[in-house]
C-alpha positions in Angstrom: 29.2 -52.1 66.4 30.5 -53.9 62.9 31.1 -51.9 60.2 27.8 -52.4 58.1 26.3 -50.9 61.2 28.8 -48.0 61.0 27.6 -47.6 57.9 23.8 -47.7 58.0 24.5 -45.1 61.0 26.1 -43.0 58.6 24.0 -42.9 55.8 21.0 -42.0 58.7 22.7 -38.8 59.9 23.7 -37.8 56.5 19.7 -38.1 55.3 18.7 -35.5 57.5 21.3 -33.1 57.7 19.3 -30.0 56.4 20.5 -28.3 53.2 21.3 -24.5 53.4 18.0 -21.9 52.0 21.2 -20.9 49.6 21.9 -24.4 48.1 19.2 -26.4 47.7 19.0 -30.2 46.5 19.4 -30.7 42.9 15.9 -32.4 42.6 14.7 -29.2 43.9 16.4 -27.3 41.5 15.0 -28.8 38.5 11.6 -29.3 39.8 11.0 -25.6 39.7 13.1 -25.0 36.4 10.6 -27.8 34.5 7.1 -25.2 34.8 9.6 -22.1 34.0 11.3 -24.0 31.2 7.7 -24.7 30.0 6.5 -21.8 29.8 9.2 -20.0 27.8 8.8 -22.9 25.2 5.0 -22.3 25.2 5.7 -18.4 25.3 8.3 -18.9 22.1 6.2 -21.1 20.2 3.1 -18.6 20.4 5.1 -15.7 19.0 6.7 -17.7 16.5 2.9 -18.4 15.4 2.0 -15.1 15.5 4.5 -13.5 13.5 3.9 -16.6 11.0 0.1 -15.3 10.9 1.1 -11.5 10.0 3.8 -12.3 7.5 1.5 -14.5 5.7 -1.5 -11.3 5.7 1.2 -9.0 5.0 2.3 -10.8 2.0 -0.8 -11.7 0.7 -1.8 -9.0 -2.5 -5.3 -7.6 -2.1 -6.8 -9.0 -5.5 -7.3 -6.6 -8.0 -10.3 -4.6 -8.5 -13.1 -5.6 -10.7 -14.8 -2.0 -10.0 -14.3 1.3 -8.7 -16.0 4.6 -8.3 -15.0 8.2 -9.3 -16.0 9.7 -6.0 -14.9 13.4 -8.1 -13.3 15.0 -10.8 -11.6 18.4 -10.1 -10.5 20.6 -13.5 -8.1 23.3 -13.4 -5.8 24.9 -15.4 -2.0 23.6 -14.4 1.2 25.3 -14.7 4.3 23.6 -15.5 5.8 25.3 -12.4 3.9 24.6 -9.7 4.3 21.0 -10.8 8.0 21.0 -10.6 9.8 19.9 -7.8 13.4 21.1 -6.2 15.2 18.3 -7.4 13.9 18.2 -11.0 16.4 21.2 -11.4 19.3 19.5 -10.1 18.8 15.8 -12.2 16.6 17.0 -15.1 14.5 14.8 -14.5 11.0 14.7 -13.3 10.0 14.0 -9.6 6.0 13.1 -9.6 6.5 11.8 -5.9 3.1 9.7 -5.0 1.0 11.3 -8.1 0.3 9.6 -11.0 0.4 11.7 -14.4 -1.0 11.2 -17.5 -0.7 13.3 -20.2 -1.3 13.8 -24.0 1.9 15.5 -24.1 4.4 13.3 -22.3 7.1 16.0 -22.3 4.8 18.7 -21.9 3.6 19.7 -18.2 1.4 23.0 -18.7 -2.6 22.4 -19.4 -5.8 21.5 -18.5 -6.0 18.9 -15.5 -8.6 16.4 -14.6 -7.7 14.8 -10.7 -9.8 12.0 -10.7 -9.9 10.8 -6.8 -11.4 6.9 -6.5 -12.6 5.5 -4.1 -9.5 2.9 -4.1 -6.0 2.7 -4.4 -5.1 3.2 -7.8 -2.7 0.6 -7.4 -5.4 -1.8 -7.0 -6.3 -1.7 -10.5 -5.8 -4.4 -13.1 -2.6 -4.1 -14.8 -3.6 -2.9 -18.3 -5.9 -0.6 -17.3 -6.7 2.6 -19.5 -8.8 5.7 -18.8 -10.7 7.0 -21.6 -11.0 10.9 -21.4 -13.9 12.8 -24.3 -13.6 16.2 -24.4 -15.5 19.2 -26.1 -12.5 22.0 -26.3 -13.9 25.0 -26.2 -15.3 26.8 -29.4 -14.8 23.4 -30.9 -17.5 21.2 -32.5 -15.8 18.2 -32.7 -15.1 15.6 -29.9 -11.7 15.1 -28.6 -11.0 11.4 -27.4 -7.4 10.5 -26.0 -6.8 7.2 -24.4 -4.3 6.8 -21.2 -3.1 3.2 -20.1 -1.9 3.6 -16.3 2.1 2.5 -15.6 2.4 -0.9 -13.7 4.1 0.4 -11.1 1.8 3.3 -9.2 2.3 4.9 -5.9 -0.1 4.5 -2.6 -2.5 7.3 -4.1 -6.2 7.4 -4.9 -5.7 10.4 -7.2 -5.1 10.5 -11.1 -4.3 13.4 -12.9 -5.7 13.2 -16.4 -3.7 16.4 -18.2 -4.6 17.7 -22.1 -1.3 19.4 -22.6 0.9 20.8 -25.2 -1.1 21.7 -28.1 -3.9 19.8 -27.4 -5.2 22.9 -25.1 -5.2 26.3 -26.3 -4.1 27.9 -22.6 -4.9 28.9 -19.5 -8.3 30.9 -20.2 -9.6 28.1 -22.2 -12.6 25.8 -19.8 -13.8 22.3 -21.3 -17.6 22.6 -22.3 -18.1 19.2 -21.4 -16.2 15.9 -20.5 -16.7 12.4 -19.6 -13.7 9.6 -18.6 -14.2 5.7 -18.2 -11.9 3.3 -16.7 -11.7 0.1 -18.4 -10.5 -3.0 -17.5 -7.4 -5.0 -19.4 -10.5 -6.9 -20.8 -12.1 -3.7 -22.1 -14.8 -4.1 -19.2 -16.1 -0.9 -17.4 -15.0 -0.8 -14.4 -16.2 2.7 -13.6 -17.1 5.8 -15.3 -18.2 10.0 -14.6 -19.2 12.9 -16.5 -20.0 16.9 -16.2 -23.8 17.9 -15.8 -23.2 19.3 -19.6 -22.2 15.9 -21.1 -25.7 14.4 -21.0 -27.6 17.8 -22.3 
């Protein structure tokens, strides 16, 4: 037997030697990694796309509203103390939370409240937007008409509290006769309006 025979001989017994279930060919080895490997890049690339698609709804502002409904109007009479928070008496300054406050009388807290509660968030709104509030005070003849423009920045809330404090209410036993509030656009349009039973007599 030459040696190229030898060889050929060799090369046969070597070919079908069989590999160990531990260590398997190499080819083997990758042919399974290729599906795995695969599917990770397909399973990456999906949530990659997805978390694209949420960011994108999640910063996307709702547009702002071109109408909106009073859904009711609750008066009462309003303490300053029961509007002051814990806190307020540590910094000195006042705590309104997720409530929105406005007032005829900044710096005054105690009077008359109207919570309007919309139908929408109040931050929807248009920046620019005022609330007229008409009153008739009562034993008073003449018509009292204040004007509010709502902050820019507003809390998650659908509530406004409208307050006639100060000395534009004469205290707690006092009760409006009648009253009527619009909420106008930065355009002056309407975007939505409600009054008491007493207002259209």
């Amino acid at each position: 037997m030459n040696v190229e025979t030898q060889e050929m001989h060799a090369e046969n017994l070597i070919s079908h030697i069989p590999y160990p279930a531990s260590h398997p060919p190499h080819t083997a080895k990758l042919d399974k990694c290729r599906p795995l490997t695969n599917l990770a890049a397909m399973h990456l690339h999906l949530t990659a796309l997805v978390c694209l698609l949420l960011t994108a709804c999640a910063s996307t502002p709702k547009p702002a509203l071109t109408s909106v409904e009073i859904k009711e109007i609750k008066p009462r009479y309003i303490d300053a103390e029961q509007l002051t928070r814990v806190s307020e008496y540590f910094t000195g300054q006042e705590n309104t939370g997720n409530r929105v406050f406005l007032r005829t009388s900044p710096e005054a807290k105690s009077g008359y409240y109207f919570t309007l509660i919309l139908d929408e968030k109040v931050r929807r709104l248009p920046k620019g937007t005022t609330i007229i509030g008409e009153f008739y005070a009562p034993e008073e003849v003449d018509l009292q008409r204040y004007t509010f423009t709502l902050p820019n920045r507003r809390p998650k809330t659908k509530e406004i509290f409208v307050g006639l404090t100060g000395d534009d209410w004469p205290g707690a036993d006092a009760i409006p006769a009648a009253w009527r509030f619009t909420i106008k656009g930065p355009n002056g349009n309407t975007l939505g309006e409600s009054q008491s039973f007493l207002w259209s007599l």
